[in-house]
N, C-alpha and C positions, 0 to 999 in steps of 0.2 A: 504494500500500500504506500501512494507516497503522498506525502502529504500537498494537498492541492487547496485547500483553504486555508483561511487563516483568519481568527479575530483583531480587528480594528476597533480598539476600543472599548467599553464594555458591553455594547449592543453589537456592533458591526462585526458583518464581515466581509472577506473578500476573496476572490479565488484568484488562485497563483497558477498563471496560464506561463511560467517561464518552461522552458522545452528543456526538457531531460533527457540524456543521452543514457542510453540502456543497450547492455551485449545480448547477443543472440545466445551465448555459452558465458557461463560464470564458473570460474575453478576458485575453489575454496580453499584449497592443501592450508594455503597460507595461514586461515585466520582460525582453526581448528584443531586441537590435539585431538590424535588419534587413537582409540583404542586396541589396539591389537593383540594377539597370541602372542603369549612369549615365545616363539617357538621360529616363527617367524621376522623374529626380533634382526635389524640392518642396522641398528643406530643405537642410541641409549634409551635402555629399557626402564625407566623409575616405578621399582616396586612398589612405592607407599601410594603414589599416584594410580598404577595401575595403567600406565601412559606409554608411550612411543614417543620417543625427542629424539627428532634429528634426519635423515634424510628419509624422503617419504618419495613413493612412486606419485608423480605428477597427476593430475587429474582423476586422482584417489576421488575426490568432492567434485564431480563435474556435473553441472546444471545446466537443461536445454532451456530454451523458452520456448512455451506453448501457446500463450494465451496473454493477450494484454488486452483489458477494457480501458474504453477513455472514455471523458466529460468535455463535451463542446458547450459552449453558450457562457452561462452565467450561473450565480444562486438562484437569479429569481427564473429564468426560462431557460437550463437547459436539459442536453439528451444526453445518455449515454449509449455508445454502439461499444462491439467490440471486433476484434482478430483471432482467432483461432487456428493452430494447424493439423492438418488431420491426414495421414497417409501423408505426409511430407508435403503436402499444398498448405498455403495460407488462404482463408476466408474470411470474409466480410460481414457481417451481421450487424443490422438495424432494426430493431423491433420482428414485423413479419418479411423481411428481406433479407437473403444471405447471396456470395459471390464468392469467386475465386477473385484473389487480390496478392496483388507483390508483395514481398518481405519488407521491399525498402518503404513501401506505402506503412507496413506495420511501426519500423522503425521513424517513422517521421511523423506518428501521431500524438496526439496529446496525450498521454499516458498516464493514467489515476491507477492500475493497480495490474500488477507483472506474476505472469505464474510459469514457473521453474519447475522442473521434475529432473531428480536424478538421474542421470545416465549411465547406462552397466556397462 
């Protein structure tokens, strides 16, 4: 979810239409200790922890994107459509209308909330 409103004030508010740059793949190795078998232990194994420190095969955490809805308009009038990919095409969906549609279309929409699914 990203945050696409915001309060002005104590009453007000406002939507933050500034354009977000978002990956097609997100690798996580980096921001994640890993749990592993000691067994298969390549680096420093920390018993208390129960952890894996230290080199880790690359894209262990790898994230596709499937799925981004966005918000057009305003608070007070507007819509949200979304993107979808399905069998490796991306789609278009507006209430009762859907379409096949480009990825770069996907990445260049107004983006309120990004859905990820691990990759085997």
């Amino acid at each position: 979810h990203l945050k696409r409103f915001r309060q002005t004030g104590y009453y007000g508010l406002s939507k933050n239409s500034t354009r977000v740059k978002f990956e097609k793949t997100l690798i996580l190795d980096n921001y994640v200790l890993h749990k592993i078998n000691k067994k298969e232990e390549k680096g420093k194994y920390d018993e208390m922890e129960g952890m894996y420190r230290g080199e880790e095969p690359k894209g262990f955490l790898k994230y596709e994107l499937y799925g981004v809805v966005n918000h057009s308009g305003s608070l007070h009038g507007g819509h949200y459509v979304s993107h979808f990919k399905q069998g490796g095409r991306w789609y278009y969906f507006s209430d009762s209308h859907g379409s096949e549609t480009s990825f770069d279309r996907v990445l260049n929409s107004e983006a309120y909330v990004l859905y990820y699914q691990l990759m085997q």
